[in-house]
C-alpha positions as CSV (number, residue, x, y, z in Angstrom):
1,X,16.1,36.5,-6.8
2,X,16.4,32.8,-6.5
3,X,15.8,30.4,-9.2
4,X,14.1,27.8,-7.2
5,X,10.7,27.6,-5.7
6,X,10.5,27.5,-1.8
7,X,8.7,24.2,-0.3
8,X,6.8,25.9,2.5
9,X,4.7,22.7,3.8
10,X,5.9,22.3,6.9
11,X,7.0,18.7,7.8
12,X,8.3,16.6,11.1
13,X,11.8,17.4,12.7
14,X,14.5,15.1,12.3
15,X,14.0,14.1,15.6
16,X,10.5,12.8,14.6
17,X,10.6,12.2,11.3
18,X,10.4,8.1,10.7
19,X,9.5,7.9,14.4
20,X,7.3,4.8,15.6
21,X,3.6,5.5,15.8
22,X,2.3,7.0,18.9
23,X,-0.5,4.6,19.2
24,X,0.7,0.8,20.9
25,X,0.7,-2.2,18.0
26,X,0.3,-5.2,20.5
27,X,-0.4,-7.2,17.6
28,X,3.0,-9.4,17.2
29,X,1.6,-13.3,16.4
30,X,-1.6,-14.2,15.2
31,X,-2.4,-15.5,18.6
32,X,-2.5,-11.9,19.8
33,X,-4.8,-10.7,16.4
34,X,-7.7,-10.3,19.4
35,X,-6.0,-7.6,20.3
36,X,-6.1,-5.5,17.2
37,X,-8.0,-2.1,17.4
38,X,-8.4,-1.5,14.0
39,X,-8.0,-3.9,11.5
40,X,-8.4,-4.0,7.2
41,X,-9.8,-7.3,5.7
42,X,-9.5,-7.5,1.8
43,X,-11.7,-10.5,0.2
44,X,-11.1,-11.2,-3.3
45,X,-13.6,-11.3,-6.4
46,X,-13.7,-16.0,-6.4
47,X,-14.4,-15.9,-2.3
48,X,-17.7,-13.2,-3.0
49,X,-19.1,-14.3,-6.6
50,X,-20.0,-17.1,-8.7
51,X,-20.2,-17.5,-12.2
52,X,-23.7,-16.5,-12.3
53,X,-23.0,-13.4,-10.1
54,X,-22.9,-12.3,-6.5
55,X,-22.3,-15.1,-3.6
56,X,-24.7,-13.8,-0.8
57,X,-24.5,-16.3,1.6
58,X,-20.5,-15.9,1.4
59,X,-21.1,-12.0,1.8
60,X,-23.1,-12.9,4.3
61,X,-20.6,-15.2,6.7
62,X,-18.2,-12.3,5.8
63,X,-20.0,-9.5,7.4
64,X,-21.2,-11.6,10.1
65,X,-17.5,-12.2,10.8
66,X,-17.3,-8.5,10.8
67,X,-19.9,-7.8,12.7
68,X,-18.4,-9.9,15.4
69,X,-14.7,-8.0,15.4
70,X,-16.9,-4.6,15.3
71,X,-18.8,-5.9,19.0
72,X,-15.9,-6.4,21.0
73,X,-14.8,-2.5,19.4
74,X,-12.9,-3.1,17.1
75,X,-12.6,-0.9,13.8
76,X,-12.5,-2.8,10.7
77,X,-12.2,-1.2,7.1
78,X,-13.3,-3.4,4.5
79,X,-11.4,-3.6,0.7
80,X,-13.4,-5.6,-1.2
81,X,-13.2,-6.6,-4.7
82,X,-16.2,-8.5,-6.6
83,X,-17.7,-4.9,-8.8
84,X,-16.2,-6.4,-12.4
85,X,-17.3,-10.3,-11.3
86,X,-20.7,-8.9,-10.1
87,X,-21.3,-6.7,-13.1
88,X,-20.4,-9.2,-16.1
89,X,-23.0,-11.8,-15.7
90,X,-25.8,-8.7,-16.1
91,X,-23.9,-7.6,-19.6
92,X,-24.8,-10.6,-21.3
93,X,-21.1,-11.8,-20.7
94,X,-20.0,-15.4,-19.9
95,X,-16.4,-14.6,-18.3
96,X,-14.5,-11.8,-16.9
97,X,-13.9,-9.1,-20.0
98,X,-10.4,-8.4,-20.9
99,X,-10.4,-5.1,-22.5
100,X,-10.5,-2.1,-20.4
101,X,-13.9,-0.7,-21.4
102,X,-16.0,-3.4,-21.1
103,X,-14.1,-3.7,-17.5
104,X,-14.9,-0.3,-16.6
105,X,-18.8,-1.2,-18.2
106,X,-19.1,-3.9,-16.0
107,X,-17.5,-2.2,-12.9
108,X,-20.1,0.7,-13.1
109,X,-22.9,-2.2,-13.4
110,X,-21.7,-4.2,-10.4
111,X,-20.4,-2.1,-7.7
112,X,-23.9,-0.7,-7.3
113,X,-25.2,-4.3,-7.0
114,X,-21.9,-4.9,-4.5
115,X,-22.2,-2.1,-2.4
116,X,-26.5,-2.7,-2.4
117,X,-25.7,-6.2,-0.4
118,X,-23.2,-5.3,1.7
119,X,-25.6,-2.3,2.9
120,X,-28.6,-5.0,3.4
121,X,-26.2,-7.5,4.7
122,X,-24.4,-4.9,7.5
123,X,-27.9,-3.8,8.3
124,X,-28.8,-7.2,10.2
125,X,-26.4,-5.8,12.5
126,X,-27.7,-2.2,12.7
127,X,-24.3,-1.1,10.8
128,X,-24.0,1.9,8.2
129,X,-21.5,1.4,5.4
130,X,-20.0,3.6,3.2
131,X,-18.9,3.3,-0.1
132,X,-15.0,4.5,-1.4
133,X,-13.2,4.3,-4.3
134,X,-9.9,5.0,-5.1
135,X,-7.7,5.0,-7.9
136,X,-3.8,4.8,-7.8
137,X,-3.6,8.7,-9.3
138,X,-5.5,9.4,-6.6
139,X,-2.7,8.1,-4.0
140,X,0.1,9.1,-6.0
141,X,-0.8,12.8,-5.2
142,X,-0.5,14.3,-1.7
143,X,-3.6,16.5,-1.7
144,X,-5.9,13.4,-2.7
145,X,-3.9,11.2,0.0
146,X,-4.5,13.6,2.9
147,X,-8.3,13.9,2.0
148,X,-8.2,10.0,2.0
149,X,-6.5,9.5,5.0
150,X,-8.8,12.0,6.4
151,X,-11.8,11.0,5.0
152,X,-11.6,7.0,6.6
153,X,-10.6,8.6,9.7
154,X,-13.5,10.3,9.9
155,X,-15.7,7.3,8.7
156,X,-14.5,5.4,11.6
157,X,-14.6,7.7,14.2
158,X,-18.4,7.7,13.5
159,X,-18.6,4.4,13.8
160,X,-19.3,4.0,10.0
161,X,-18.0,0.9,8.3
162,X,-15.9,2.2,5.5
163,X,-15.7,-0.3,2.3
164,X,-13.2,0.3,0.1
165,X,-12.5,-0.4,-3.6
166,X,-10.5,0.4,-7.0
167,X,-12.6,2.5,-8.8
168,X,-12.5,0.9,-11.9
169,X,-15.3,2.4,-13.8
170,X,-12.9,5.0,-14.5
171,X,-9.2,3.7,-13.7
172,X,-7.3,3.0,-16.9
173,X,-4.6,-0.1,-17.2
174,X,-1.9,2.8,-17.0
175,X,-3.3,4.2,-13.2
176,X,-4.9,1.4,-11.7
177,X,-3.2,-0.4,-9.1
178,X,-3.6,-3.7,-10.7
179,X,-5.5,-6.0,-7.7
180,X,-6.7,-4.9,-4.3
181,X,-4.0,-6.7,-2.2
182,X,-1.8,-3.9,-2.8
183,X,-4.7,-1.2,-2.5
184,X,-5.5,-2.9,1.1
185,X,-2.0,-2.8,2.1
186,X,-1.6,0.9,1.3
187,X,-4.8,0.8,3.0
188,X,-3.4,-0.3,6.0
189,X,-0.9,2.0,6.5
190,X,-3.2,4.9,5.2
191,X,-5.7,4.4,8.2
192,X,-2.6,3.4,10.7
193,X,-4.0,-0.1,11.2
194,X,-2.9,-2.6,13.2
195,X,-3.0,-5.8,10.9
196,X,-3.9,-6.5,7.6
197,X,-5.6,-9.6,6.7
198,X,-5.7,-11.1,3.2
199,X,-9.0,-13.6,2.6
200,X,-8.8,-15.3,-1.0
201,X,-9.7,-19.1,-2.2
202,X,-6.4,-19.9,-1.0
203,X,-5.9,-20.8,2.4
204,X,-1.9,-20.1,3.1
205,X,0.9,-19.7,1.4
206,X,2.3,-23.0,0.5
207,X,6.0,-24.3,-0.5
208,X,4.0,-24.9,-4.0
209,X,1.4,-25.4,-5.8
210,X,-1.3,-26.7,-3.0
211,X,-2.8,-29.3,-5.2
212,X,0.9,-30.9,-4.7
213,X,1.3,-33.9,-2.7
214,X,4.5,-32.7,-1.6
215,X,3.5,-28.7,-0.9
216,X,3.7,-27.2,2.6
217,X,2.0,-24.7,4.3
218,X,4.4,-22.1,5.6
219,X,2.7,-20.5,8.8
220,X,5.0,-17.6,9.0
221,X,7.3,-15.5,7.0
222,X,9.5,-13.5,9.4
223,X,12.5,-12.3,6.4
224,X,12.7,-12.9,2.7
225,X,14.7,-16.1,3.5
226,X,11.6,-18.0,4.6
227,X,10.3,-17.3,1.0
228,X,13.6,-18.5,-0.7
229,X,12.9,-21.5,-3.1
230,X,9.3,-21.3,-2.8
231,X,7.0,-20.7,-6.2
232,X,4.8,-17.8,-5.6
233,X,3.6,-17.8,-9.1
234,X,0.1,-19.7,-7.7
235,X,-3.1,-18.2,-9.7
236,X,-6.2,-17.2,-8.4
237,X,-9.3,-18.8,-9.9
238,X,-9.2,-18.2,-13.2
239,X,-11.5,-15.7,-15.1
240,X,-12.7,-13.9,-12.0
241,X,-9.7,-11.9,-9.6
242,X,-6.7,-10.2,-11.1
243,X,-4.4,-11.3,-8.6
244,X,-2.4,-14.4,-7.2
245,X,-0.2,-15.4,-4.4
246,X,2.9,-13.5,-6.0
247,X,0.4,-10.1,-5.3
248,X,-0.5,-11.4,-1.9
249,X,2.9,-11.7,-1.2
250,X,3.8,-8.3,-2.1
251,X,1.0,-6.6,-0.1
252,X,2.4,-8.6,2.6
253,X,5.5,-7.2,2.0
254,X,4.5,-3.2,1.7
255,X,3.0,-3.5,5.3
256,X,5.2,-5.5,6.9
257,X,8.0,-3.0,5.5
258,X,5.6,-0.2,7.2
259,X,5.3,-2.1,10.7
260,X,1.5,-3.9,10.2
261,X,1.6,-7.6,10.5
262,X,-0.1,-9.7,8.2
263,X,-2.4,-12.7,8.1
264,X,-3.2,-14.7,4.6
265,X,-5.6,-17.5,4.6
266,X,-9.1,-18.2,3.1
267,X,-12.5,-16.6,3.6
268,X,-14.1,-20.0,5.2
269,X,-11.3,-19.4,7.9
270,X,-11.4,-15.8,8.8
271,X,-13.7,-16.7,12.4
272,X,-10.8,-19.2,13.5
273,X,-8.0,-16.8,12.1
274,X,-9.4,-13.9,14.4
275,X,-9.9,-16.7,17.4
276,X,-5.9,-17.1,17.2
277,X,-6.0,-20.3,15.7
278,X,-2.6,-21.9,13.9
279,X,-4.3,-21.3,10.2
280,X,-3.3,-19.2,6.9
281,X,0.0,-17.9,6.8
282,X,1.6,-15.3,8.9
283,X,3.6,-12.2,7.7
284,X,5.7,-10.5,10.6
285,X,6.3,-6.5,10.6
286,X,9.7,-6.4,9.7
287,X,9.9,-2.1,9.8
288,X,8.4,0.8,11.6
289,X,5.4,2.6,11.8
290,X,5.4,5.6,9.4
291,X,3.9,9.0,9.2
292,X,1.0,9.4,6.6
293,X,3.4,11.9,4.8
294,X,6.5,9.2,4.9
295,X,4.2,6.0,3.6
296,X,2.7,8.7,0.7
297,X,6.4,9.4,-0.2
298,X,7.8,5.8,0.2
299,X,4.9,3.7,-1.0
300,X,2.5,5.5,-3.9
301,X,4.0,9.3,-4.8
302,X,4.5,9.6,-8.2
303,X,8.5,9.4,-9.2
304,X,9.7,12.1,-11.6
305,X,13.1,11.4,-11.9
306,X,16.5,9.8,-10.1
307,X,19.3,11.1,-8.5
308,X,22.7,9.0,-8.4
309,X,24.8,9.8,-5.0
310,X,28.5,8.6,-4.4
311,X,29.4,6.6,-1.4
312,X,30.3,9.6,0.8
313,X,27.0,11.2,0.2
314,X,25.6,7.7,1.2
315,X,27.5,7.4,4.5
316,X,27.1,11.3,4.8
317,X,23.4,12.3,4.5
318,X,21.4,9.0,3.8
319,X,23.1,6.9,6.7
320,X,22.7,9.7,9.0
321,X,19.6,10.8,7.8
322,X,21.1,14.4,6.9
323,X,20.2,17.0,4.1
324,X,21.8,16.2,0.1
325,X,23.7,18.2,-1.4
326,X,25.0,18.7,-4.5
327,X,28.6,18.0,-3.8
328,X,27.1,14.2,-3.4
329,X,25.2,13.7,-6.3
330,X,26.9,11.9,-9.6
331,X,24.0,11.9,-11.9
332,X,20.3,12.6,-12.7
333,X,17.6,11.2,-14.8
334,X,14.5,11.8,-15.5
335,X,12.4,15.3,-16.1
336,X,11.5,17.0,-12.9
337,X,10.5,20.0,-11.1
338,X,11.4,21.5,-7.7
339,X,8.8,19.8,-5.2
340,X,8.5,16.7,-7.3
341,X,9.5,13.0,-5.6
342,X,12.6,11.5,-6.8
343,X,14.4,8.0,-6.2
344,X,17.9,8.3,-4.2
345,X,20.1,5.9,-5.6
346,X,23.7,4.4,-4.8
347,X,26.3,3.8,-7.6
348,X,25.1,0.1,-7.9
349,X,21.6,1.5,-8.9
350,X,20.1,0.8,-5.5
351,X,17.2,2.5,-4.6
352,X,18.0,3.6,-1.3
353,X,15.7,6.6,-0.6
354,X,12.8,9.0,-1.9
355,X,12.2,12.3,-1.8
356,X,10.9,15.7,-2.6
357,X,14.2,17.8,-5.0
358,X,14.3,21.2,-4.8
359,X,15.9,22.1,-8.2
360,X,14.6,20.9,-11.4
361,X,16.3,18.8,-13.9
362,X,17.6,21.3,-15.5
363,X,19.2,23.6,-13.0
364,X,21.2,20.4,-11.4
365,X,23.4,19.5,-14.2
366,X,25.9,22.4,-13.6
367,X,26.0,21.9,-9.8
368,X,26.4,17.9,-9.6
369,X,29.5,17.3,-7.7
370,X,30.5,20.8,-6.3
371,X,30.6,22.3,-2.9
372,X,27.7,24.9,-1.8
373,X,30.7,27.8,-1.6
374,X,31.7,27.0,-5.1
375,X,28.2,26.9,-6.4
376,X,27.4,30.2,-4.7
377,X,30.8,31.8,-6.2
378,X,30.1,30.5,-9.5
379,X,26.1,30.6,-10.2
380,X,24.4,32.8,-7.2
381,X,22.8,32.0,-3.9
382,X,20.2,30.7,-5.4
383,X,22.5,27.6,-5.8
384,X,23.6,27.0,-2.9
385,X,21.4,25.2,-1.0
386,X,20.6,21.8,-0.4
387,X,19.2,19.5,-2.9
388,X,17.3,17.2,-0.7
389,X,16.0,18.6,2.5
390,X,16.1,15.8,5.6
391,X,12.9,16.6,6.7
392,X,11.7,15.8,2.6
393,X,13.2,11.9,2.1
394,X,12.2,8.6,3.2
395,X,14.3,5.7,3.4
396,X,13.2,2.6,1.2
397,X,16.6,0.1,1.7
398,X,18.1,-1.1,5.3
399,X,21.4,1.0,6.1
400,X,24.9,-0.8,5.2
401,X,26.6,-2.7,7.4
């Protein structure tokens, strides 16, 4: 009997797997953003609360922005942050808490009082919202992706303005995702959108800090090059969001990497952004459309453990998007069962590829570096297959040259 479970999901063909989305992605260049059929917006805590609480006339431009996109049929999904800035004012508290359950307490005070606007607010234009949270455990595991990706879909298909959020009542520091730039760009590519768009206090990316005399605005980013010598490191406003350019950047960077454009500028600007005007700055798609299976595996599974592959196994199965086998594979790390996601990585420790292993880390050590005939000789068929299926791995880095 063999000594490995059997990974009966079934998946894409080779032939499919990594393919380009069916649906078309006219959107190339902001001037084309019009043409977007379903778009996610993140807004950050500063551009939707004061110090005193909840901004409503700001909420209220927002959705009227919205509310606009949605009339010429558009879908939009909204990520919004503001819950922790909207709760702490009503807990007595002068500033945003720091400690993790005071967080959570103010989160469970002021998503209500968030979600209680934007319902009002959406209802001047005869809109139902809807209300979901996710945590990053919740991503990380494929069941809980699929009901997500599902779930949205089914939001917008009845016509049902989904607003999404961290759940941090009950996300931890260890599980959270840490600001909802990277939640809207996993966002993104969970509801197959065809731009993201990033709304903060900032209104581009600049070559510094923008208070500088001597900072530029860069209007588009088309490869890392166009961000080389340029200080990311610019906060937020202080005491109320979690994140800064360097994590507006980065969501920028996980959907361009997944074929959905981005657009970063300020919340006064979103009406001229989506009118094609020259504002914000613009992130190109540098990669291809992905399955929801391929961005699950590639952007938020949960990694167990590394394998180590030589250069043949490179050229062999990762360049040519074959199977791994044993016969490729130097080392391991990591504790791991069969069906758990692992990293693929060359012998210069780069990442090159996940995906689901079919031993666990304990059966592999005896068959690294030998041939499926020897392994069946010497420890059974149950050995002797691969260790990496095709249709179970993801590439993360370009091919070699």
């Amino acid at each position: 009997m063999s000594t490995r479970r059997t990974v009966v999901t079934r998946y894409p063909t080779p032939a499919t797997r990594g393919a380009e989305d069916p649906r078309a992605n006219p959107v190339t260049t902001r001037d084309t953003m019009a043409a977007a059929r379903r778009v996610v917006i993140k807004i950050g805590s500063s551009s939707l609360t004061t110090a005193t609480g909840l901004d409503v006339a700001a909420i209220d431009r927002l959705v009227d922005v919205i509310a606009e996109l949605r009339g010429r049929g558009t879908q939009v999904v909204l990520v919004s942050s503001g819950a922790i800035a909207a709760g702490f004012p009503h807990l007595g508290l002068d500033r945003r808490p720091k400690d993790t359950a005071t967080q959570q307490a103010a989160a469970a005070v002021g998503q209500g009082r968030l979600l209680a606007h934007y319902t009002h607010s959406f209802g001047r234009h005869e809109t139902e919202v809807a209300q979901v949270l996710l945590t990053a455990e919740e991503l990380m595991r494929r069941t809980q992706y699929t009901n997500a990706h599902r779930a949205l879909a089914r939001l917008l298909t009845l016509d049902v303005m989904p607003i999404v959020n961290e759940n941090d009542a009950v996300a931890t520091r260890e599980i959270r995702f840490g600001d909802n730039d990277r939640l809207a760009a996993l966002t993104a590519n969970l509801v197959k959108a065809d731009l993201l768009v990033l709304l903060s206090d900032v209104d581009a990316l600049y070559t510094g800090h923008p208070s500088r005399p001597d900072s530029r605005r860069i209007p588009v980013v088309a490869t890392d090059a166009d961000l080389e010598g340029v200080d990311v490191r610019v906060p937020g406003s202080a005491g109320v969001g979690t994140g800064g350019m360097v994590t507006k950047v980065d969501a920028a960077g996980i959907a361009a990497t997944t074929g959905i454009p981005t657009l970063l500028t300020s919340a006064p600007n979103a009406g001229s952004a989506f009118a094609g005007e020259d504002v914000g700055t613009w992130f190109e798609a540098t990669g291809r459309r992905r399955s929801a299976r391929a961005a699950w595996l590639g952007l938020t599974a949960e990694v167990r453990g590394q394998l180590v592959i030589d250069d043949g196994a490179v050229a062999g199965a990762i360049d040519r998007g074959r199977s791994l086998l044993a016969a490729g594979i130097t080392g391991l790390s990591g504790r791991f069962t069969p069906g758990d996601v692992v990293e693929i990585l060359d012998a210069t420790g780069r990442v090159l590829a996940r995906g689901l292993v079919q031993y666990s880390s304990s059966q592999l050590p005896p068959m690294l570096g030998r041939s499926t005939s020897d392994l069946k000789e010497d420890l059974g068929a149950g050995y002797d297959g691969v260790v990496v299926h095709a249709d179970d791995w993801v590439r993360l880095a370009p091919p070699r040259r």
